[in-house]
Each structure stands twice: as structure tokens, then as C-alpha cells.
N, C-alpha and C positions, 0 to 999 in steps of 0.2 A: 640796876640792882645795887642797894647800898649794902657795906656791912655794917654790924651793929660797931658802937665807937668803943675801943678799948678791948677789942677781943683780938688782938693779935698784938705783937711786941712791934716798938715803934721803928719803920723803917730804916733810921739812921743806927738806931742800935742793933736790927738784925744783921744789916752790912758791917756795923763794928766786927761782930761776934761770928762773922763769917771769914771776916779778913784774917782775924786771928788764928780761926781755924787753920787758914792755907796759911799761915805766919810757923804754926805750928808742926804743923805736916810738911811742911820743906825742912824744917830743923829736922825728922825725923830721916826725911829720905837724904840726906846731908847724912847719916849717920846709919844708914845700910837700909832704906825700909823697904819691905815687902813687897808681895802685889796688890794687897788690900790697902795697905797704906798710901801707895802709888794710882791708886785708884780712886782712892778716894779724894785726894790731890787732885787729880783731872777732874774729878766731877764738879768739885767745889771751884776748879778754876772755872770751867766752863760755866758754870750758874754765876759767876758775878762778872765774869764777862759777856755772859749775855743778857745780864741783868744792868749793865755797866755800859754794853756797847762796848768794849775795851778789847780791840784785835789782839791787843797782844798775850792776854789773858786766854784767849782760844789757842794762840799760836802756844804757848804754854803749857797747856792744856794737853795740846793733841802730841806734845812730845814729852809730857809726863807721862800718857798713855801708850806709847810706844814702847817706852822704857818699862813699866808694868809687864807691857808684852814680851818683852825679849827675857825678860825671868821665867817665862812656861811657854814658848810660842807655838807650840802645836794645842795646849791644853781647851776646852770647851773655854772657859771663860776667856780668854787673850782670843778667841776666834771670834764669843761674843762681841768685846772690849773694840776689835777690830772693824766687825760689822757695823758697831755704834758711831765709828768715828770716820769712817767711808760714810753713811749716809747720812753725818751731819753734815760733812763737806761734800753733799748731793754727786756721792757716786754710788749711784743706786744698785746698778746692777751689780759689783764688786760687792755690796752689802747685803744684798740678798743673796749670793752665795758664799759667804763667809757662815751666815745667818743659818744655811744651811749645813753648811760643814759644822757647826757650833750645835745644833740639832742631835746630827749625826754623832755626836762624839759627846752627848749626854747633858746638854745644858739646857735649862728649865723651859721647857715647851709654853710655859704662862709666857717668860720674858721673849723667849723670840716671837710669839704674839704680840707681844707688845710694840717689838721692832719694826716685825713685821707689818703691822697695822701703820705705823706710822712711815716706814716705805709707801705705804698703797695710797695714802691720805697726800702725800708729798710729791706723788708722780701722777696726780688725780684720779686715781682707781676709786672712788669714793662707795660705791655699792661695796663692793671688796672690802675697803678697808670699814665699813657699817657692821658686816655680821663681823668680822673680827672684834671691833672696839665693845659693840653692842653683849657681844659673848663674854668679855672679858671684864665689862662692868657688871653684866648678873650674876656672876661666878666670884666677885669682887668687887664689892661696888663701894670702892674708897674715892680718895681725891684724885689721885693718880688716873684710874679706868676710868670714874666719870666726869672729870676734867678733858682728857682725851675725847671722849665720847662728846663731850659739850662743844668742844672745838669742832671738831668733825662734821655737825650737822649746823654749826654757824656759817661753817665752809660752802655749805652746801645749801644752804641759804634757806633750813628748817629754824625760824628764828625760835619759834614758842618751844620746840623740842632742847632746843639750845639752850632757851633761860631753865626749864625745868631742869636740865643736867648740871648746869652752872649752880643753879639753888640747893640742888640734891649733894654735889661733892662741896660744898662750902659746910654743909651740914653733918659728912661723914668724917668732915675735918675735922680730929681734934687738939690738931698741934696748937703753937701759937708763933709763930714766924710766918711774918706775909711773904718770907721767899718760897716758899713751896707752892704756896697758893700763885703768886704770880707764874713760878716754873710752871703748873700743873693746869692753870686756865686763863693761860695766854700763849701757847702753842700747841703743838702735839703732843703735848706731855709725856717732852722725850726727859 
């Protein structure tokens, strides 16, 4: 699958304007930030370290996230935040019941789907994690659902199902940064 040439901003400058971002957001948390701001920190760190390969940007990452945590640590999103960060460091069962308590305590039944799905996709639950991904691209059928969804049945070794989902979420795309698209369909578009 090519993309067309010039429909996304070029690689080296989406990394600029990424770095600056987390360049940014550490001055703010340097100076009392949030847990939205602290979170947003972690995510950015973890996207260009896994964009990067760069351990120490994850290591970064997962203890900005912590720190987010300990400002509300019973609240739905630090349970989410929690869940997120147990099962990217494949402790699965820890993240699916956080995932649940996070549920339980009022946070968006879309996104622990989505967590969710990508638990069940990661521990090979793959029928499982189908109607979930499947459910959550008809209900939403952005880059994110059908980049998931695309990943899922490449996994699973449905190729033709796979490129039509790959086609279909490059299409629902209207950003212009190839890091979302890289984030979004080339894993489980966590």
C-alpha cells in the first residue's frame, strides 16, 4: 500500500515538533503541572520512544505517569492511566483488573474497550479481541478503531481483511502527522 506523496508532514519535522512538545510540557510540569498535562507528557514520551526505540523515553514515560497518578490515585482515569501502563509492560492480568476497577468507578466504556481489545489481541485471545476491535470500528470507524482492527486480522493472518482496514483508516485520516498513522497502524493502536 503506498501513500499519496505530500499528504502528510515530513517525518523529520513531525519528530521536531514532537520533541518540542515533550521540550514543553516538562517546563510546565517543572512548574506544578496537572494530570492532564502529566499525561500528556507520558503519552508523547512513550510515542517517540517507541517511535525511537529510545528505552529511556519509556522509562520516562512510565514515571511521568505515575506521578499523574499519585495527584488522584483512586480517580477512574489514574485507574485507567494505570491499567494502560501495566499492560504495556505485559502485565496483563494487573491491567485487566485495574481496567475493571477503572469501569467500575465511571471511565468511558469506549476506552476500556479499547484496552481491553488490545489485552485480548496481546495475550492471543484473538476471536475475543475481533468482536471487540470489530464493534468499536462500526461504532467508530476513525484511524485509531480501524488501524487496531487492521493490525488484528494481519495478526491473525486475514491479509485481504487487513489491507481493506489499513485502506479504510488511512482514508478516515485527516490529520497530517505520519506519527499517528505510524502509532495507529503498526500496532495495536494502543
Amino acid at each position: 500500500m503506498m501513500l499519496e506523496r505530500g499528504r502528510y508532514t515530513s517525518g523529520r519535522i513531525a519528530l521536531a515538533n514532537l520533541s518540542a512538545s515533550i521540550d514543553g510540557l516538562e517546563r510546565d510540569r517543572l512548574e506544578g503541572a496537572a494530570f492532564d498535562s502529566l499525561l500528556a507528557l507520558s503519552k508523547h514520551l512513550f510515542l517517540r520512544g517507541g517511535l525511537l526505540g529510545r528505552i529511556a523515553d519509556h522509562d520516562r514515560a512510565e514515571s511521568i505517569a505515575t506521578e499523574a497518578v499519585d495527584l488522584s490515585p483512586g480517580s477512574a482515569r489514574a485507574l485507567y492511566l494505570r491499567a494502560q501502563i501495566a499492560g504495556r509492560f505485559h502485565c496483563f492480568g494487573k491491567a485487566k483488573a485495574l481496567l475493571d476497577q477503572a469501569l467500575a468507578s465511571g471511565h468511558s466504556k469506549q476506552e476500556i474497550d479499547v484496552e481491553t481489545a488490545a489485552l485480548l489481541q496481546a495475550t492471543g485471545h484473538y476471536d475475543e479481541a475481533l468482536v471487540l476491535r470489530a464493534e468499536l470500528a462500526k461504532h467508530d470507524p476513525g484511524i485509531n478503531t480501524l488501524g487496531g482492527l487492521a493490525t488484528l486480522l494481519a495478526e491473525m493472518d486475514q491479509w485481504d481483511a487487513a489491507e481493506a482496514c489499513y485502506s479504510a483508516a488511512l482514508d478516515a485520516d485527516d490529520g497530517v502527522s505520519p506519527l499517528f498513522l505510524a502509532r495507529n497502524c503498526s500496532s495495536n493502536g494502543e
